[in-house]
N, C-alpha and C positions, 0 to 999 in steps of 0.2 A: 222319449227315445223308443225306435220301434225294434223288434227284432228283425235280422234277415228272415228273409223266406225260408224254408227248409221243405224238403219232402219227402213225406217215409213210404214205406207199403207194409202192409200189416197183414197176416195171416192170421184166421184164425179155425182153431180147430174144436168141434165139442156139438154138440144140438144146437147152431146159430144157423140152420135152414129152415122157413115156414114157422119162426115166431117172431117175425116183424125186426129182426137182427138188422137188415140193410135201410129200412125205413128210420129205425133208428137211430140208426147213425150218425145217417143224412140231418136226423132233428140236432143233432147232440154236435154237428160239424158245425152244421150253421148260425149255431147257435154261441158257436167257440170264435167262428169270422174264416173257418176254412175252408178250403176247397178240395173238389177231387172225386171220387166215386166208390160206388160201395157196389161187390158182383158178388152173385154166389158162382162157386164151380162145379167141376161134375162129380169130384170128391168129395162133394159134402160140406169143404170148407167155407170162408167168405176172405174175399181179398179186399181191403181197403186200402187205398191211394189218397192220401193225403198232404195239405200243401200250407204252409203257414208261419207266423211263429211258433217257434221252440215253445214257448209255455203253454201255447194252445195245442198243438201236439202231444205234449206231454202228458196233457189233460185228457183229450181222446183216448190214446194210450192208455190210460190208467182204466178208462171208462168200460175199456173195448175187453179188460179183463172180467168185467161184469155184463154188461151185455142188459138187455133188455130182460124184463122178468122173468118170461120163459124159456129164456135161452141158458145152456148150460155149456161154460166156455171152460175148456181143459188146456189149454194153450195157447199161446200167441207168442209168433212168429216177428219178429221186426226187422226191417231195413233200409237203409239210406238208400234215395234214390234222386235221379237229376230234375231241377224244378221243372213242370210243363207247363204251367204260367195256366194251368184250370180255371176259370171265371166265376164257377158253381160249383156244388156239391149235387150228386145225382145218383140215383138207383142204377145198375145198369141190369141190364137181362140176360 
């Protein structure tokens, strides 16, 4: 049985600029079977768009609370959003 798709957008706030936080991700999505993109902004923060099942989402989710080793994540932001049918996971600029 598979899950429906779902797609979230995640915010995150804290030191996840220039310690490989969106490269990350990108490993840790693809690795979960999802899709969607990882941006930094001009706030400092990172936005991830993700697309999948619920438990591999949930999974990201929980991940994006930790962050890669140098990154220090003080919050995260979540919500539902409409599927855009993503093929890949990708860094964006």
């Amino acid at each position: 049985m598979t899950s429906v798709s779902q797609h979230r957008i995640l915010h995150i706030h804290g030191r996840v600029q220039g310690v490989f936080y969106r490269q990350s991700t990108r490993t840790e999505a693809q690795r979960l079977g999802l899709t969607g993109y990882a941006r930094n902004n001009s706030d400092g923060t990172v936005t991830i768009e993700a697309e999948g099942p619920t438990e591999a989402l949930d999974r990201l989710e929980a991940w994006c609370y930790k962050g890669p080793v140098a990154a220090r994540v003080d919050k995260v932001e979540v919500e539902p959003g409409e599927v855009q049918g993503y093929q890949t996971f990708e860094v964006r600029h």
